[in-house]
C-alpha positions in Angstrom: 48.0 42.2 -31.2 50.3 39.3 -31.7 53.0 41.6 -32.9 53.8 42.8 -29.5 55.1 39.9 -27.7 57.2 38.7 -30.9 58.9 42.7 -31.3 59.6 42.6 -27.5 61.6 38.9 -27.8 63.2 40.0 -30.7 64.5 43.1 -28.8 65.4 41.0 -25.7 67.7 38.6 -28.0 69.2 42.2 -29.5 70.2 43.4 -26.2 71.7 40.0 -25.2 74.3 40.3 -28.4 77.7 42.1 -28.3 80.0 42.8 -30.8 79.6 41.8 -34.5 77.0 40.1 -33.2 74.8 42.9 -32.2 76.1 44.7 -35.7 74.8 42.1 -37.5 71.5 42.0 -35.3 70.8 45.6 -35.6 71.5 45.5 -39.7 69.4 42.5 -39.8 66.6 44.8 -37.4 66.5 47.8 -40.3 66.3 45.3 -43.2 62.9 44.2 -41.6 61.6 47.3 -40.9 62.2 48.4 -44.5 60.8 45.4 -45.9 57.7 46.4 -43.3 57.6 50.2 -44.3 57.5 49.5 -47.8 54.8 47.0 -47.7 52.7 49.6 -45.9 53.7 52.0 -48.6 52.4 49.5 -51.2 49.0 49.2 -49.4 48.5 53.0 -48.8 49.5 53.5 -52.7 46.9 50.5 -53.7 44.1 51.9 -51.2 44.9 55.5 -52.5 44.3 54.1 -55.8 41.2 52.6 -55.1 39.2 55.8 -53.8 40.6 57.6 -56.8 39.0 55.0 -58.8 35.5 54.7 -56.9 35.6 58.2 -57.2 36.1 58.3 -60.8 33.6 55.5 -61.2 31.7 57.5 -59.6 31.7 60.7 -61.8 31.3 58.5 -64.8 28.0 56.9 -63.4 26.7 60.3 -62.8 27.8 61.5 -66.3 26.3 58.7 -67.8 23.0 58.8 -65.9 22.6 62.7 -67.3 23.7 61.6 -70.9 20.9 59.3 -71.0 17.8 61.5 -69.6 15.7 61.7 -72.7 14.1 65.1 -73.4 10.7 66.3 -72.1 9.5 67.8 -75.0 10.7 66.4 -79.1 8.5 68.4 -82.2 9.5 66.9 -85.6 8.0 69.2 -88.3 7.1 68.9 -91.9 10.5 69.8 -93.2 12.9 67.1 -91.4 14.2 64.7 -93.0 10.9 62.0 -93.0 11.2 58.9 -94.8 9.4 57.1 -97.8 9.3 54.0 -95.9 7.8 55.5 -92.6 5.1 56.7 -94.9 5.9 60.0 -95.8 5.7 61.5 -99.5 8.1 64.1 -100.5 8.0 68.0 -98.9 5.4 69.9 -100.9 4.0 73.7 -99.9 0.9 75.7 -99.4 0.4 78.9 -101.2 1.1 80.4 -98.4 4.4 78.7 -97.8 3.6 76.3 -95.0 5.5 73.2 -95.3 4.0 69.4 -95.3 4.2 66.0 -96.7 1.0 63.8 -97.8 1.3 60.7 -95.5 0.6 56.9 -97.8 0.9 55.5 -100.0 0.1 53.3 -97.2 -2.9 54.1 -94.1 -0.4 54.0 -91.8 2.8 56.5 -91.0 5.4 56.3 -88.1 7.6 57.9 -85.9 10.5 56.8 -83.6 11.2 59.2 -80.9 13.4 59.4 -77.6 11.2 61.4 -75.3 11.3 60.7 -71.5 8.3 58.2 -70.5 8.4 58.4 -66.5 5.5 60.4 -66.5 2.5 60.1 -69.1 3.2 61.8 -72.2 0.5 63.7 -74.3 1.2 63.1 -78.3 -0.6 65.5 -80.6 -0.4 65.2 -85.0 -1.4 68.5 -87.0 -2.7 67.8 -90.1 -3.7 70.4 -92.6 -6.6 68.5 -94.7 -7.3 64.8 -95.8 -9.1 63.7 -99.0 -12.1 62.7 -96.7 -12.5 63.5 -93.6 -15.7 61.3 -92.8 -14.3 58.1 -94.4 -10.6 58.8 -92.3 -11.1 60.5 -89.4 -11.0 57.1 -87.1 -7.2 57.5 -86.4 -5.8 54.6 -84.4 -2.2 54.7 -82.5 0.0 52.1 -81.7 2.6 52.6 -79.1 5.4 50.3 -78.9 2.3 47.8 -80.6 -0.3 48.5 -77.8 -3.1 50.1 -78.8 -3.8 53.5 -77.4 -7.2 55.7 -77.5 -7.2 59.0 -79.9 -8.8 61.9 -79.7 -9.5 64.1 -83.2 -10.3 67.7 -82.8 -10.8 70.3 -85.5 -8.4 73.5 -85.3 -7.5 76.6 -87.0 -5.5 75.1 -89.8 -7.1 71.5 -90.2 -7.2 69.2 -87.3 -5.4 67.3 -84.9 -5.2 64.1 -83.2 -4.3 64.1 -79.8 -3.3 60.7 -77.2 -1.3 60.1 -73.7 1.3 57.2 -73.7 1.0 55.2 -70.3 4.6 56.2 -68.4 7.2 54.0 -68.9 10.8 52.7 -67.5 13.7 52.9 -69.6 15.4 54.7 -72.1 14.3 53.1 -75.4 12.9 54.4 -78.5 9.3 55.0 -78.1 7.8 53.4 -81.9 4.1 55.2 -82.8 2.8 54.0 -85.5 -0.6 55.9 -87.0 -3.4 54.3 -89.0 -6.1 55.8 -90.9 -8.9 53.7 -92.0 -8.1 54.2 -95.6 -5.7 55.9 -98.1 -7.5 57.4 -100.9 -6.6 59.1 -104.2 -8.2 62.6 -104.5 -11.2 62.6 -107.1 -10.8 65.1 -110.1 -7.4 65.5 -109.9 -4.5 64.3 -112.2 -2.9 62.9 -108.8 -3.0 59.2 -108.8 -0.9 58.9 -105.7 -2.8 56.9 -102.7 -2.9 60.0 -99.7 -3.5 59.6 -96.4 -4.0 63.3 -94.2 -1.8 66.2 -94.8 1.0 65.8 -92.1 2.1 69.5 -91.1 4.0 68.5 -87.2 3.9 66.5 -84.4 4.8 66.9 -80.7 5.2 64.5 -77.7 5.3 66.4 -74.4 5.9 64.6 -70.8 3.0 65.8 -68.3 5.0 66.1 -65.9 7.7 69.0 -67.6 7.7 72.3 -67.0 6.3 72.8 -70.6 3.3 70.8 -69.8 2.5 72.9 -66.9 3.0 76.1 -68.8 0.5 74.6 -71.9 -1.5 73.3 -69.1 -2.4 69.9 -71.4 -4.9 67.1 -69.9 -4.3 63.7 -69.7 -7.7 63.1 -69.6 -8.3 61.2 -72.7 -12.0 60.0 -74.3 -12.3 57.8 -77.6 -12.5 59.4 -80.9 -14.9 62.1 -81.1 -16.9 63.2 -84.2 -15.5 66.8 -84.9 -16.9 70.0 -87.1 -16.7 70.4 -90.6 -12.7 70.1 -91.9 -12.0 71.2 -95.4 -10.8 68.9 -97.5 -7.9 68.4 -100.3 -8.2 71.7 -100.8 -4.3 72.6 -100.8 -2.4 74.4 -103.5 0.4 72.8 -103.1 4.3 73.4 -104.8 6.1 70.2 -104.6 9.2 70.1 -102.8 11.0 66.6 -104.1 14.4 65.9 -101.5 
């Protein structure tokens, strides 16, 4: 609002020149008014460049956030590529060809997988036999090192042992880490190897997915419970050495 008074005084003292003068005056006039247009150039250039930057700030926030949604739904199966050291023997076979790895020599086995945590997540381990049920059936879970409650129920091919992980914020590794009461070697056999249950797949499923409403799982979760009778190291197995 200042400007006004100033541009009219200037004018006045234009008009009152004659001459060179008034040359001079009027040369001196379009000087400042480039010097003015290309300022305002600059600052339309640098504001233009800004939005063009939020914007692409933007896009790469929104990119990022979608890279980073963890999947509703992991399986890892017998046949991946488990490790020694997470307590997994090498890949062996059924007579019938179905593919699984003895769990020891250690009681305790783990995985690390990315699934998404914002709702609960049911966990379930298939397991095709065990050297003794009775004396390993206690499974315990640790989740990220917090102890959560198991449930062991017997199935078609062996049994399984089913949990929900509490929900969770953030995008870290979720570490389970299962422990059976006790490795065992099988009796009678030449095997002297220390096994723990017959690891066949696992799955970790968020509740709230469209898979878990299809499966229709329950988060309602009891203690271990005693189950029926489970055979028992009775596998014919062909070993499969990586």
């Amino acid at each position: 609002m200042d400007e006004m008074p100033d541009t009219d005084a200037r004018l006045q003292k234009l008009l009152e020149k004659r001459g060179q003068e008034l040359v001079r005056g009027l040369i001196e006039e379009f000087r400042a008014l480039n010097r003015e247009i290309a300022l305002l150039k600059s600052e339309l250039s640098a504001l233009s460049d800004y939005h063009a930057a939020r914007d692409r700030l933007l896009m790469i926030e929104a990119a990022a956030a979608k890279i980073v949604r963890l999947p509703s739904v992991v399986t890892i199966e017998a046949d991946q590529n488990l490790r020694f050291q997470d307590g997994f023997y090498a890949l062996e076979h059924t007579a019938d060809g179905t593919p699984f790895r003895w769990t020891g020599p250690s009681p305790q086995f783990s995985f690390d997988v990315f699934v998404d945590r914002r709702d609960p997540v049911q966990v379930k381990l298939d397991a095709l036999t065990c050297i003794d049920f009775e004396s390993q059936k206690n499974i315990s879970l640790f989740a990220d090192g917090q102890s959560v409650p198991v449930r062991v129920e017997p199935a078609d091919y062996g049994f399984e042992a089913i949990a929900i992980l509490p929900p969770r914020v953030g995008s870290e590794v979720t570490n389970l880490v299962f422990m059976l009461p006790a490795s065992l070697v099988p009796p009678g056999s030449d095997d002297t190897r220390s096994l723990g249950l017959a690891f066949w797949r696992f799955s970790a499923t968020a509740l709230g997915s469209e898979a878990a409403r299809t499966e229709s799982v329950s988060p309602d979760m009891v203690s271990v419970a005693g189950v029926g009778e489970v055979k028992e190291f009775g596998l014919s197995k062909s070993a499969a050495a990586e």
